[in-house]
C-alpha positions as CSV (number, residue, x, y, z in Angstrom):
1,X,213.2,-207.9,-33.3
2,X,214.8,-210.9,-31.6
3,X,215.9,-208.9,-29.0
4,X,212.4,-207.1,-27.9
5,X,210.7,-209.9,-28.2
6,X,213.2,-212.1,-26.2
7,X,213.0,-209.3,-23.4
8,X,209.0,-208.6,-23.6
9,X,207.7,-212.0,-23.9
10,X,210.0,-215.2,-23.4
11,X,212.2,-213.6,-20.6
12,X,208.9,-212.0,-18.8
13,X,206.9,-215.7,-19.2
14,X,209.6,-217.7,-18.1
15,X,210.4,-215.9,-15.2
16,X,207.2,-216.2,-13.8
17,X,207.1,-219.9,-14.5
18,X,210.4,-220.4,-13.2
19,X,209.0,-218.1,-9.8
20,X,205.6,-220.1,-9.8
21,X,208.0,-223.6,-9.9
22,X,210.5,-221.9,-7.3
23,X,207.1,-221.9,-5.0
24,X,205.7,-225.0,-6.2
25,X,209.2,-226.7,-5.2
26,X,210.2,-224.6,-2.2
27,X,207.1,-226.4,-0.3
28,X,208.2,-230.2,-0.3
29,X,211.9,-228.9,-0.4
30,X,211.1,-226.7,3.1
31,X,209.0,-230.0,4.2
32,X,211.9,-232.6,3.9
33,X,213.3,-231.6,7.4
34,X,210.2,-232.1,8.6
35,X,209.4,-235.8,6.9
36,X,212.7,-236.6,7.1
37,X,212.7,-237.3,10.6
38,X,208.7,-238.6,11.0
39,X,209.8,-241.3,8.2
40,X,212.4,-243.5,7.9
41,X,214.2,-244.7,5.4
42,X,212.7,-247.6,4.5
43,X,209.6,-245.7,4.4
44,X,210.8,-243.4,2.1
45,X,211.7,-246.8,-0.2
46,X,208.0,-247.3,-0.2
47,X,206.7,-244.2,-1.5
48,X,209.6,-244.0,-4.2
49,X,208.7,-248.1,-5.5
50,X,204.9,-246.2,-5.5
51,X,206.3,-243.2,-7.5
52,X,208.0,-245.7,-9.9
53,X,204.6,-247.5,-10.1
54,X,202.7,-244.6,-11.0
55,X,205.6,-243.8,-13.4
56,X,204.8,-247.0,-15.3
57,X,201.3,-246.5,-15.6
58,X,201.4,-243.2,-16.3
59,X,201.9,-243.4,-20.1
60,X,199.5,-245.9,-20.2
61,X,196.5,-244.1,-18.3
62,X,197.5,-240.9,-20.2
63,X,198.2,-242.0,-23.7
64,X,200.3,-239.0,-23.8
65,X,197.3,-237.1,-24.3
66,X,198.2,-233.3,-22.8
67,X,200.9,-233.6,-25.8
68,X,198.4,-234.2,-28.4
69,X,195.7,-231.8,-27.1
70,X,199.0,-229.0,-26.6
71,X,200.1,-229.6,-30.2
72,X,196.2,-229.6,-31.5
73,X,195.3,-226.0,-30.2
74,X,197.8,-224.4,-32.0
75,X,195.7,-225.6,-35.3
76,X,192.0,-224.6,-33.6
77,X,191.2,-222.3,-36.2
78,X,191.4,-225.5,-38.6
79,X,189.6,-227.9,-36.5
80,X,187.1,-227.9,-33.3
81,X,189.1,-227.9,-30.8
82,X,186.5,-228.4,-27.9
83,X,185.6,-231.8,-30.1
84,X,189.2,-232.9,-29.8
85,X,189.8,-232.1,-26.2
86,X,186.5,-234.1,-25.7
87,X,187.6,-237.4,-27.8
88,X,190.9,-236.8,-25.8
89,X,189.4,-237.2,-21.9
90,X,187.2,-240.4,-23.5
91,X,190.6,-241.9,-24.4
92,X,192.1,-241.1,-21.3
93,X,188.9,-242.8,-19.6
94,X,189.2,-245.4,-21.3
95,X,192.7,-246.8,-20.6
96,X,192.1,-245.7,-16.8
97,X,189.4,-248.4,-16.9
98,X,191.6,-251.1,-18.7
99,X,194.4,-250.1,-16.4
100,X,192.8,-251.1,-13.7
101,X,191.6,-254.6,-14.5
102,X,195.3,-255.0,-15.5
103,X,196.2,-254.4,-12.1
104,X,193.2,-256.2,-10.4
105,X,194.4,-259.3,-12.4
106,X,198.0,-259.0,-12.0
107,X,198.0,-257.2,-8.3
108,X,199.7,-260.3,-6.8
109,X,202.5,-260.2,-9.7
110,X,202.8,-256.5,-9.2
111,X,203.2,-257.1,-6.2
112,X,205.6,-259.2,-6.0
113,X,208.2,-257.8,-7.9
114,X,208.0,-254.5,-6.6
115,X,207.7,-254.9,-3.2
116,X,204.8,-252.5,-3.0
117,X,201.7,-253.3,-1.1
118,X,198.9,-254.9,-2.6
119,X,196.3,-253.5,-1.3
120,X,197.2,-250.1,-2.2
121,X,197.9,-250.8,-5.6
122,X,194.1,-249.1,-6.6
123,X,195.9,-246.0,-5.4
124,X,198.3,-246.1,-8.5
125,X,195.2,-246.0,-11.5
126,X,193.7,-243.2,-9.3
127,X,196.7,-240.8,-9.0
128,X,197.4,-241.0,-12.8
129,X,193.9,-240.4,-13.9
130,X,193.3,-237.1,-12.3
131,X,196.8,-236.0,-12.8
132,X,196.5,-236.6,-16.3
133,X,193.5,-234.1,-16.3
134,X,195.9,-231.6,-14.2
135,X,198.1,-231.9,-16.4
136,X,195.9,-231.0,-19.4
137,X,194.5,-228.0,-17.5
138,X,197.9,-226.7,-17.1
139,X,199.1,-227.1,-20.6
140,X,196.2,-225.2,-21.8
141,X,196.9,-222.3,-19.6
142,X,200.9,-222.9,-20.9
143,X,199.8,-222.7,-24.7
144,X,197.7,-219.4,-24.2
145,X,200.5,-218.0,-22.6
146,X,198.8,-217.6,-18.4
147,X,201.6,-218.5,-16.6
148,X,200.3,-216.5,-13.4
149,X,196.9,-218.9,-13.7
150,X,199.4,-222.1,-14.2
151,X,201.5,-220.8,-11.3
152,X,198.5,-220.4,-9.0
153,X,197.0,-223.9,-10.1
154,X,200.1,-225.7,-9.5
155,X,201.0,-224.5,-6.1
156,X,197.6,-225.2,-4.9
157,X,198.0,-228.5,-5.3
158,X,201.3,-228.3,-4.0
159,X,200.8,-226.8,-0.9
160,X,197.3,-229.0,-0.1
161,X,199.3,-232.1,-1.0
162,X,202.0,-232.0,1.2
163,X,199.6,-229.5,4.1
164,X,197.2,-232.9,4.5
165,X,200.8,-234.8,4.4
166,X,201.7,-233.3,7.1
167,X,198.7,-233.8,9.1
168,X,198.1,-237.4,8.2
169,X,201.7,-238.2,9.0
170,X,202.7,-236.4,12.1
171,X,199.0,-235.7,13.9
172,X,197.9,-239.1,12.7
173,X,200.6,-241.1,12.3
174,X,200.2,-242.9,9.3
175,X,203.6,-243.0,8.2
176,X,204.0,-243.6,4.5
177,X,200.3,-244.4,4.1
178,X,199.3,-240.3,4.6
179,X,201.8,-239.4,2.2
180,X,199.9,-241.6,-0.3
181,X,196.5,-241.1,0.7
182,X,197.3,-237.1,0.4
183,X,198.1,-237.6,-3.0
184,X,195.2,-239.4,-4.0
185,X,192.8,-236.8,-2.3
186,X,194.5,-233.9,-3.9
187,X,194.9,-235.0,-7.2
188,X,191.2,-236.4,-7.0
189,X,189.9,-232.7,-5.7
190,X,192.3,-230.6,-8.8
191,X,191.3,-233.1,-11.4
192,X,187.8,-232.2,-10.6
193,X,189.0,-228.9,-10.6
194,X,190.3,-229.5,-14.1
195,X,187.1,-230.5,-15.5
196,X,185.5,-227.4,-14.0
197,X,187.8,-225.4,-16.1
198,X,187.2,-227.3,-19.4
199,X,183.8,-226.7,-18.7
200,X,183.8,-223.2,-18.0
201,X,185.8,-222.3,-20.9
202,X,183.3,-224.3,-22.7
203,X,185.9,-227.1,-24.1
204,X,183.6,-230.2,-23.9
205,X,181.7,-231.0,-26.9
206,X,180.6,-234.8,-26.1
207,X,180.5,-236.0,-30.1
208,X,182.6,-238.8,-30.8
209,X,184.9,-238.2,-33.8
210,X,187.2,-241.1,-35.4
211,X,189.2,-239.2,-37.1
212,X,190.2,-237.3,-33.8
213,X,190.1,-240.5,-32.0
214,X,192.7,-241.7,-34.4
215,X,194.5,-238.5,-34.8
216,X,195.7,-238.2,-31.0
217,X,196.0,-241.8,-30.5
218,X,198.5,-241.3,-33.6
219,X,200.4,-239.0,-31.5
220,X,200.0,-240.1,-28.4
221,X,201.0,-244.2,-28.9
222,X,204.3,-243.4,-30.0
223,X,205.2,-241.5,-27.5
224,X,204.7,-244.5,-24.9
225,X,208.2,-246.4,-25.5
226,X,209.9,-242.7,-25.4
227,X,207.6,-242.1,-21.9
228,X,208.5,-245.6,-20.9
229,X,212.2,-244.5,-21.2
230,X,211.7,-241.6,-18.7
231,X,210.3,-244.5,-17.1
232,X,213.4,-247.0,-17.1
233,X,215.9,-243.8,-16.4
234,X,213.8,-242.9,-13.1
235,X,212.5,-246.4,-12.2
236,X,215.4,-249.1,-13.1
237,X,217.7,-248.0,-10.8
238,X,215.3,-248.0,-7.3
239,X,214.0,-251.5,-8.7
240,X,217.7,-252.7,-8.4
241,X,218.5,-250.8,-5.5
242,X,215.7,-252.7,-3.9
243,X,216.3,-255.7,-4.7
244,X,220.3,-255.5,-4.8
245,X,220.4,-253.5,-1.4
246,X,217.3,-253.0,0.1
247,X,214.4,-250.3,0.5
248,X,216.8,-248.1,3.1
249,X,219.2,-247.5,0.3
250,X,216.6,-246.9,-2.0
251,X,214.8,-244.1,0.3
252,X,218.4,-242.7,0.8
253,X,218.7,-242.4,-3.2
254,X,215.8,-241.3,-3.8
255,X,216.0,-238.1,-1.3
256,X,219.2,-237.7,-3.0
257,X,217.6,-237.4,-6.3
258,X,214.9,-234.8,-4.9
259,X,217.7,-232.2,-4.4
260,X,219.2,-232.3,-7.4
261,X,215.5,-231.7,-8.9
262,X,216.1,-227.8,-8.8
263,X,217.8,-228.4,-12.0
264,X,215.0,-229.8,-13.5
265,X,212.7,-227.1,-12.0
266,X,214.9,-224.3,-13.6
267,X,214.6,-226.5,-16.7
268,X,210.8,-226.9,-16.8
269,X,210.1,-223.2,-16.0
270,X,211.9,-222.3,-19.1
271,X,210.7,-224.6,-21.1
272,X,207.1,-223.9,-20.4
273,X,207.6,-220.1,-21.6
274,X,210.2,-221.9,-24.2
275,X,207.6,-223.7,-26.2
276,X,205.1,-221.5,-27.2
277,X,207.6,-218.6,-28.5
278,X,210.0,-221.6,-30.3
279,X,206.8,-222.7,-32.2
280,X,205.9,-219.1,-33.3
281,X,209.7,-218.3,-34.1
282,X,209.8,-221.4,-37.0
283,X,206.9,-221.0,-38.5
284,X,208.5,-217.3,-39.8
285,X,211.8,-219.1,-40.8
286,X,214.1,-216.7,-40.5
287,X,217.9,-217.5,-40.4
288,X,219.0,-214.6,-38.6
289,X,216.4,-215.6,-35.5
290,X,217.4,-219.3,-36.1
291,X,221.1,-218.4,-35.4
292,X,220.5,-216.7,-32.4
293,X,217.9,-219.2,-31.0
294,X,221.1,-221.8,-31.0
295,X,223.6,-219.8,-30.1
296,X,221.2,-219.2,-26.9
297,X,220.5,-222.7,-26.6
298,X,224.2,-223.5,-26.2
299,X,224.5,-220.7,-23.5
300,X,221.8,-222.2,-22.1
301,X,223.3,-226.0,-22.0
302,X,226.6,-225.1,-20.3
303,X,224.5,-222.8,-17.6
304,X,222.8,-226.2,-16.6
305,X,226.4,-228.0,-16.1
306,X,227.6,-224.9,-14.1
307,X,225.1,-225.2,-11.9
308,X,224.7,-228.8,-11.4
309,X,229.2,-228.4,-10.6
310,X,227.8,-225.8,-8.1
311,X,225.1,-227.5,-6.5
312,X,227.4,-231.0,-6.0
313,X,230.4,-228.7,-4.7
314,X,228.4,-227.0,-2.1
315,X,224.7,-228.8,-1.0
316,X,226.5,-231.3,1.2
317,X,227.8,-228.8,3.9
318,X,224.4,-227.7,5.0
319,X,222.5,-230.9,3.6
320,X,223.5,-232.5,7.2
321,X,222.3,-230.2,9.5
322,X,219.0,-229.7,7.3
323,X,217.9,-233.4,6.6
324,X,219.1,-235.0,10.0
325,X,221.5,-237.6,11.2
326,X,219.1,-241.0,9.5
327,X,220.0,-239.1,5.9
328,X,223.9,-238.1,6.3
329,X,224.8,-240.5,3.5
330,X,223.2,-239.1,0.2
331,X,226.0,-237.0,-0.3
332,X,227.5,-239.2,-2.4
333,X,224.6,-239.3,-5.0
334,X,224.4,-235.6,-5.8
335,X,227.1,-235.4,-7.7
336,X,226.1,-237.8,-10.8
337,X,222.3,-237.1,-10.2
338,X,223.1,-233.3,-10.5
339,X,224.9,-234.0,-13.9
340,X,222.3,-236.3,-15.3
341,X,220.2,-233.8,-14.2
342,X,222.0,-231.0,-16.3
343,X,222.6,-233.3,-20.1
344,X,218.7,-233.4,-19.8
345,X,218.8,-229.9,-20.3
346,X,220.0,-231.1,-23.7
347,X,217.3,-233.0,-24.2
348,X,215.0,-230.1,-23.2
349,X,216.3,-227.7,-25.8
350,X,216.1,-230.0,-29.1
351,X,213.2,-232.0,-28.5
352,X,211.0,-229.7,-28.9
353,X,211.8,-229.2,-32.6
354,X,210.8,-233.1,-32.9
355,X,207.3,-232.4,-31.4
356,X,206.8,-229.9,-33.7
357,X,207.1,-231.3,-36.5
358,X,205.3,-234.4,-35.3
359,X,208.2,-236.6,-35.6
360,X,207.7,-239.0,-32.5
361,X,208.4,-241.9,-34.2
362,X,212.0,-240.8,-33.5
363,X,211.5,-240.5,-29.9
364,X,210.6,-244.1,-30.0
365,X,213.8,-245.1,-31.7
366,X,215.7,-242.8,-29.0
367,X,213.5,-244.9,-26.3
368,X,214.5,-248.0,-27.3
369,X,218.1,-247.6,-28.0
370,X,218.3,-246.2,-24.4
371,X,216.2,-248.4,-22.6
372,X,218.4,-251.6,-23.9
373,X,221.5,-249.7,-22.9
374,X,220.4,-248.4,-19.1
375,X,219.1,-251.7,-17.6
376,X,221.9,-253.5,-18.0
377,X,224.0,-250.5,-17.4
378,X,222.5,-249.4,-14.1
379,X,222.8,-253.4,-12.9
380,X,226.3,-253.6,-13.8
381,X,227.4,-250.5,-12.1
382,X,225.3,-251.4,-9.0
383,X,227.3,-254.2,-9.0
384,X,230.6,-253.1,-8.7
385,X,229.8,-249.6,-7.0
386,X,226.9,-250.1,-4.7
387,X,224.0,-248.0,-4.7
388,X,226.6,-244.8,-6.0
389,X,226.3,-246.9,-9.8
390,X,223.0,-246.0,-9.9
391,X,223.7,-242.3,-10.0
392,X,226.3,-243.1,-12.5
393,X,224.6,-244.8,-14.7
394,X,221.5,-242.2,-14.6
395,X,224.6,-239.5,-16.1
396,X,225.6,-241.6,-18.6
397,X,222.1,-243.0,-19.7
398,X,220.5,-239.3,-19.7
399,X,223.8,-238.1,-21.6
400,X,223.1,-240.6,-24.5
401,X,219.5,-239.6,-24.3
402,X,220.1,-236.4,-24.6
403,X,222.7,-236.7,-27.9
404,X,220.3,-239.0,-29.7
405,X,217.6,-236.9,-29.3
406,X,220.3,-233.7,-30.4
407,X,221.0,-236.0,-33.2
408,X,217.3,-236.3,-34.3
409,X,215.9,-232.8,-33.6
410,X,219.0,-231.4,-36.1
411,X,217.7,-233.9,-38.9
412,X,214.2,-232.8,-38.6
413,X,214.6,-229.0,-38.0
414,X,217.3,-227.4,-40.3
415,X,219.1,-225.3,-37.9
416,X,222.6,-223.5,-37.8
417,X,224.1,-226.1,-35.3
418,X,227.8,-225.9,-36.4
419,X,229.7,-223.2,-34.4
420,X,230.6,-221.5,-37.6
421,X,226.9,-219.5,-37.6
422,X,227.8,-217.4,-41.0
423,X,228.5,-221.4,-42.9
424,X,225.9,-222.8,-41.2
425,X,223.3,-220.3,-42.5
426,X,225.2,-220.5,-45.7
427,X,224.1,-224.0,-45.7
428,X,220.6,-223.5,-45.2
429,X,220.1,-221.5,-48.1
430,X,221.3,-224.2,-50.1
């Protein structure tokens, strides 16, 4: 049964996530030539401080709500579901508006510290909001298993986003303001698009409901600390590379990290079909099934280190002739990025076990205990290795991240984990 099921549904869904992310990624990938020699690197510094920017408000506009509102529809038949999706987008509007008299107050602050301009800061609330919606929209499609309507969606975007890109930046010449200002057009015109969906599929019932209210802020405020950890790993080390070397580096890095993102692609397309089969898979408790499902998980872990050995041996013999001679030196970062890259496949393949049993509060604890070790970490290594420590400390940071969160999804979800599969099943029985 694990076998025809494996072949008919998981292996069918996620390849056609993983061919729908192929095309969603193949677009900016194919672009970078392009940008690569219309912007500079100190441009490219710019739109990764706004990247880390939106990263940090991101949580907070969100409220982790596409998590609570996934998790929610697979009990629909038990509540209303359009009432909760409803109570969800009222949060989510909500915190967009406090957001942004956060930053109004403290634009000069913001500012300062992370060398962004200030009058483009309204850009940041904007961006979140709407892709927060998107994001929604897509994990509805992902939990009623239509990955060729998520495919489609998502490389819409895609391909508008960095189409108007293109012409702001080289027809226009706007530099790394059309970058920006294409991403808050797009996301603006697919959020809308996102309502129009919820709408259609008649999933807005506008009656407020506490207990709702209370149920996904419940889920969803946890999650900000473990969030604001995804934060620190992708954020910390441009902040210090900014301030310790300058936005060129920076720019340089963060190109560097956009390659090795094919990892995470392959990651994310898996785990999109991943989910939904996972969740059906425990609730029959089977031990025979579990066994498999982490002997296939372990497959699936050393794959991901394979490939990032692979992609560090051979991407920087043709990563000079594709980028140009301004972004010769990023060589240097693919080969930690590519591994940090491949231990949060770890993290991909045991978390899920915490979200479904609506442990989160153990994401937190993961959050903080990684948080407190990267900052320093990521400073340190700067220190003595230049902009290259960043990259090492991202391995080492996502490592631990990883094995803590391993750590966790084995005490909340009784699994075989030990090698020894017959003992190990012994041992559930017991």
């Amino acid at each position: 049964m694990f076998k025809i099921d494996l072949k008919s549904a998981l292996i069918k869904s996620a390849s056609i996530y993983t061919f729908a992310n192929i095309l969603n990624a193949s677009v900016p990938f194919l672009l970078l030539p392009v940008l690569t020699r219309y912007l500079s690197p100190l441009d490219y510094g710019i739109l990764a401080t706004f990247q880390v920017l939106v990263g940090l408000f991101s949580p907070i506009v969100g409220l982790n709500m596409n998590g609570a509102v996934t998790r929610q529809y697979y009990e629909r038949d038990n509540i209303n579901f359009s009432e909760y999706l409803t109570n969800s987008l009222l949060l989510v509007i909500s915190s967009a508006i406090i957001s942004s008299l956060l930053i109004f107050i403290f634009s000069r602050q913001i500012s300062g510290v992370s060398e962004f301009p200030e009058n483009w800061l309204w850009s940041i609330v904007v961006v979140n909001f709407f892709q927060i919606i998107i994001s929604i929209t897509l994990s509805l499609w992902q939990v009623k298993s239509k990955p060729i309507l998520y495919g489609v969606f998502q490389n819409l975007q895609t391909v508008f986003n960095f189409g108007l890109s293109i012409l702001l930046i080289i027809v226009f010449g706007m530099n790394w303001q059309g970058r920006i200002y294409a991403q808050v057009v797009v996301t603006f015109i697919f959020g809308i698009a996102g309502f129009y969906v919820f709408y259609r599929n008649n999933l807005l019932k506008l009656k407020f409901n506490k207990e709702y209210i209370r149920h996904a802020l419940k889920f969803g405020l946890p999650l900000i600390p473990y969030t604001f950890t995804g934060w620190v790993m992708l954020s910390t080390d441009r902040i210090f590379i900014n301030k310790m070397i300058g936005l060129s580096a920076t720019g340089l890095y963060s190109v560097a990290y956009q390659i090795t993102l094919i990892i995470g692609l392959i990651q994310v397309s898996f785990n999109n079909a991943w989910i939904p089969w996972l969740y059906e898979k425990l609730k029959e408790n089977n031990l025979n099934v579990k066994s498999k499902i982490v002997k296939f998980s372990y497959i699936y872990v050393v794959l991901n280190f394979v490939f990032a050995f692979i992609l560090s041996t051979f991407s920087p013999w043709f990563l000079k002739f594709f980028l140009g001679p301004r972004f010769q030196g990023i060589g240097i970062f693919i080969f930690w990025l590519a591994l940090a890259q491949a231990a949060n496949g770890i993290h991909y393949i045991t978390v899920n076990y915490i979200f479904y049993h609506n442990k989160n509060e153990y994401l937190t604890v993961e959050a903080v205990i990684v948080a407190l070790i990267h900052i320093p970490l990521t400073f340190i290594l700067i220190h003595f290795n230049q902009a290259v420590g960043a990259a090492q400390a991202m391995f080492l940071s996502s490592l631990l991240s990883a094995l803590i969160t391993f750590y966790f999804a084995a005490k909340v979800q009784k699994m075989p984990w030990l090698l020894n599969f017959r003992y190990g099943i012994h041992k559930l029985t017991n």
